[in-house]
KOLVEX-569030 format. One record per residue (C-alpha): residue in one letter; x, y, z. Coordinates in steps of 0.25 Angstrom, whole numbers, padded with zeros to 4 digits. Layout:
BEGIN
+-----+-------+-------+-------+
: res :     x :     y :     z :
+-----+-------+-------+-------+
:   a :     X :     Y :     Z :
...
+-----+-------+-------+-------+
REM end
This chain:
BEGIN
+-----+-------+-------+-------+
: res :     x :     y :     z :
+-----+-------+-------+-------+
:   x : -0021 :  0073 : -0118 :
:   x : -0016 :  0078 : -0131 :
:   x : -0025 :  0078 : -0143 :
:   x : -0015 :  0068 : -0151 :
:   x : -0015 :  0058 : -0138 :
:   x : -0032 :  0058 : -0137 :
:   x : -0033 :  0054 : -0151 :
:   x : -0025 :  0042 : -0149 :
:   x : -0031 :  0039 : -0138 :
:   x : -0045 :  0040 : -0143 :
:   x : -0039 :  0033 : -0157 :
:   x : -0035 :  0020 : -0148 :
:   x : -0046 :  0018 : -0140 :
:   x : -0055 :  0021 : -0152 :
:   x : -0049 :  0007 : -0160 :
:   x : -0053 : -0002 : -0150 :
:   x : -0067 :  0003 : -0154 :
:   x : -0063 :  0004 : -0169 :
:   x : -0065 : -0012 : -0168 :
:   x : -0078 : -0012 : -0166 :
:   x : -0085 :  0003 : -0169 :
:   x : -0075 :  0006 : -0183 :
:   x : -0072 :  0020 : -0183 :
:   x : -0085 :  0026 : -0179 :
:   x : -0087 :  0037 : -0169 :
:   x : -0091 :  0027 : -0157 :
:   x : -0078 :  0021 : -0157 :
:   x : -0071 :  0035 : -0157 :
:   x : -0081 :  0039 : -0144 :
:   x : -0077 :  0023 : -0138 :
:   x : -0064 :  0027 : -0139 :
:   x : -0063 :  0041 : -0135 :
:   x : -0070 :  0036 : -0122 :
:   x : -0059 :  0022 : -0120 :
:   x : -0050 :  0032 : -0121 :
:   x : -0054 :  0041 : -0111 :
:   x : -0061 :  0052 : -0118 :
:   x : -0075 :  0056 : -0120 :
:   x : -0082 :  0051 : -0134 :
:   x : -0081 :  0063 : -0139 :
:   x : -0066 :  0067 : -0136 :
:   x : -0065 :  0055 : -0147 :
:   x : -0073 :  0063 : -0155 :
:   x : -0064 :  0076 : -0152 :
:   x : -0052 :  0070 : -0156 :
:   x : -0055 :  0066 : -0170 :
:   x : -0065 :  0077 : -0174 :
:   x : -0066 :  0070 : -0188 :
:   x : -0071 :  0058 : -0184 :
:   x : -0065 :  0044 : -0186 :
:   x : -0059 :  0048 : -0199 :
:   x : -0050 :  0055 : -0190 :
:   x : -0050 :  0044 : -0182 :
:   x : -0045 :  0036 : -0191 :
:   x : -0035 :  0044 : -0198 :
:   x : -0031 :  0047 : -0182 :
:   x : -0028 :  0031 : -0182 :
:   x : -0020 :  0030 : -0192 :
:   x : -0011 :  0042 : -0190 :
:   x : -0010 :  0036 : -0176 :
:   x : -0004 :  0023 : -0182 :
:   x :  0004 :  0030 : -0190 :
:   x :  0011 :  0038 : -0180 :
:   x :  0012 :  0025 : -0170 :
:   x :  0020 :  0020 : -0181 :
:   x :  0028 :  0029 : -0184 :
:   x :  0032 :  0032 : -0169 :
:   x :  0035 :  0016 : -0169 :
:   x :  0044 :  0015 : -0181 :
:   x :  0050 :  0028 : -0175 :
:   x :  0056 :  0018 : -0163 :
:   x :  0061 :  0010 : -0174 :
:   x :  0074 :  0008 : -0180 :
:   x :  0073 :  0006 : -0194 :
:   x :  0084 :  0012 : -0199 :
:   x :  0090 : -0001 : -0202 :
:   x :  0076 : -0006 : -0211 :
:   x :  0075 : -0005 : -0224 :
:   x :  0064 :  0003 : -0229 :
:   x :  0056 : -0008 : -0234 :
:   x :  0057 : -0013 : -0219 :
:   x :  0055 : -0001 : -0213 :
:   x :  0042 :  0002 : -0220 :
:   x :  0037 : -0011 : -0217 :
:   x :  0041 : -0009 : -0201 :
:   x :  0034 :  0003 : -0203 :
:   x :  0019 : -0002 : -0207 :
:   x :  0021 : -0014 : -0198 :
:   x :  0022 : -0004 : -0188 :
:   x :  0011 :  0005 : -0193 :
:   x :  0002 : -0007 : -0193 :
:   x :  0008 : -0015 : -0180 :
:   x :  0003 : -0001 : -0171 :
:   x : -0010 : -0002 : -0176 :
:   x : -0013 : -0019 : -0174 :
:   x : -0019 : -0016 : -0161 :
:   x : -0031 : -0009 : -0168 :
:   x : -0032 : -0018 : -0182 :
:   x : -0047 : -0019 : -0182 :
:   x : -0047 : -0001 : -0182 :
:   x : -0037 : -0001 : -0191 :
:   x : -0045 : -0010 : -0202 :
:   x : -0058 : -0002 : -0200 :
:   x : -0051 :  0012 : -0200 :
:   x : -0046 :  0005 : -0215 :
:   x : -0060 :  0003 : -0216 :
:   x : -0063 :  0017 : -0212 :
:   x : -0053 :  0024 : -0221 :
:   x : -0059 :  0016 : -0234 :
:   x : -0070 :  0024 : -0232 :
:   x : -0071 :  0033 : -0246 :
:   x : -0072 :  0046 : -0237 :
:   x : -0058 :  0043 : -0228 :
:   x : -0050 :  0039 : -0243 :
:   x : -0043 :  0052 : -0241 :
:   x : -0041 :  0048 : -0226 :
:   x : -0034 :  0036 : -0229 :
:   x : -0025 :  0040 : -0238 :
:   x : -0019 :  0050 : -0229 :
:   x : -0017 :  0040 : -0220 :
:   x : -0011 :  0031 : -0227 :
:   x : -0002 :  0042 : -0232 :
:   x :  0001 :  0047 : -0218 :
:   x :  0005 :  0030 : -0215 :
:   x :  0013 :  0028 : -0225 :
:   x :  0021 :  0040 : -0225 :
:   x :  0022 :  0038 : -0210 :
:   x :  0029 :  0023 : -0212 :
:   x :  0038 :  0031 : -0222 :
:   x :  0042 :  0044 : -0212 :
:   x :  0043 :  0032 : -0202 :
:   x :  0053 :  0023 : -0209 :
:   x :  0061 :  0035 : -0212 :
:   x :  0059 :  0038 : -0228 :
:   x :  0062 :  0054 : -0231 :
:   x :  0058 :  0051 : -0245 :
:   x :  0053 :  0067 : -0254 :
:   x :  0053 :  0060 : -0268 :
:   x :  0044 :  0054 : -0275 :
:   x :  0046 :  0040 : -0266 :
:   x :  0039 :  0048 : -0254 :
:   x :  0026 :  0046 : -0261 :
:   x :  0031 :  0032 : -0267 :
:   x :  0033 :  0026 : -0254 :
:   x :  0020 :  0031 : -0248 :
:   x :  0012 :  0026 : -0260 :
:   x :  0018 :  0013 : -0258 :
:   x :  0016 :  0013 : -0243 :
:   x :  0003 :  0016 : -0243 :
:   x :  0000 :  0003 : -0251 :
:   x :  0007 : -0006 : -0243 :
:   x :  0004 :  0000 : -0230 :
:   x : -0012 : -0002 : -0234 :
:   x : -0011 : -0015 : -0240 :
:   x : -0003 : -0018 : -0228 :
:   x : -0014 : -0015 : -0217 :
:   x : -0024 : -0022 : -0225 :
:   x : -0017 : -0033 : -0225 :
:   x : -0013 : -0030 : -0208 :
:   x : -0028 : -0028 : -0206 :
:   x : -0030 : -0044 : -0210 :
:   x : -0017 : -0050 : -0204 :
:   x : -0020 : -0059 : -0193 :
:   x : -0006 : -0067 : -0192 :
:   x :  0004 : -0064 : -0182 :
:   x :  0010 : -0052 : -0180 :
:   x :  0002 : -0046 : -0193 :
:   x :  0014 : -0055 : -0200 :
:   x :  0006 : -0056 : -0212 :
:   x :  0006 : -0041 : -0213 :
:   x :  0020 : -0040 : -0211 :
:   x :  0021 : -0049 : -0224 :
:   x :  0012 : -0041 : -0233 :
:   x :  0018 : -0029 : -0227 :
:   x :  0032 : -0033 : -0232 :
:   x :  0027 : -0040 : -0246 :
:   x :  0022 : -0024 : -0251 :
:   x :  0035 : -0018 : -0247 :
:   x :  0041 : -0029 : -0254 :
:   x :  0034 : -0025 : -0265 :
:   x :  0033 : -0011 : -0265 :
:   x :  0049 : -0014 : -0265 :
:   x :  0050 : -0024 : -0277 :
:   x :  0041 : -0013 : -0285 :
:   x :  0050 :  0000 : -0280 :
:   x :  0062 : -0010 : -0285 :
:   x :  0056 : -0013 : -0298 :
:   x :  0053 :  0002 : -0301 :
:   x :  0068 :  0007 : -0298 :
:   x :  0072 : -0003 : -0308 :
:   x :  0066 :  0003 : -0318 :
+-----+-------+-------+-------+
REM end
């Protein structure tokens, strides 16, 4: 099995145990072994620790994303729609493992994973943008970003409590901040 393809495994079957262990070293073990491996093959996999396990989640979200949106045709959408397809989707491959996803936020706001955080909020965002197709270089590369990052984390706290169906209530919010952000972006090119 190829490096990349153990983690993911180890990284799946690790959530179930998530739930109840947070990210601690036992789950990782837990996990390894459901998975088929010895304990400490989990621990081979993420030499860093669950720091790198976490990042490893994320990055595996984002990537599933992006594969997902890649089978989509959204060359009709507006961007406004696209983005939003895009962090629907971002959280839609994560809603099986909600419960890891809200104690890996948890995990992240530790002070000493801050910088962790950030870099994978970056990678996200600028994942949804490459995915939806923007080739922004100007200043609007970081623009977008910088706006991305604040709804997309407004967003998963939001999806983190939404019990209706089909996380409607996200969907709502999630489409409330774009409308926002796009009221404010129209306001500013009046000037």
């Amino acid at each position: 099995m190829a490096p990349q393809d153990m983690r993911e495994t180890i990284l799946l079957a690790t959530l179930d145990h998530v739930a109840l262990d947070g990210w601690t070293r036992r789950s990782l073990d837990a996990g390894a072994c459901d998975a088929g491996f010895k304990a400490i093959d989990g621990q081979r996999a993420f030499p860093a620790g669950m720091l790198a396990l976490v990042e490893y989640l994320f990055e595996y979200g984002d990537r599933q994303m992006a594969q997902t949106m890649g089978r989509l045709d959204i060359s009709e959408m507006k961007v406004r729609a696209r983005v939003a397809t895009a962090v629907r989707t971002r959280l839609s491959v994560m809603a099986a493992h909600r419960e890891a996803m809200r104690r890996a936020l948890s995990f992240m706001a530790l002070p000493q994973n801050a910088g962790a955080a950030l870099a994978c909020t970056y990678r996200t965002v600028d994942t949804i943008w490459y995915a939806v197709g923007d080739t922004a270089t100007d200043f609007s590369f970081y623009t977008k970003r910088a706006l991305l990052a604040g709804v997309f984390a407004a967003t998963v706290l939001y999806w983190l409590g939404d019990e209706s169906a089909g996380s409607q209530e996200t969907w709502n919010f999630l489409d409330r901040r774009i409308s926002g952000i796009m009221r404010l972006m129209s306001s500013v090119n009046r000037r």
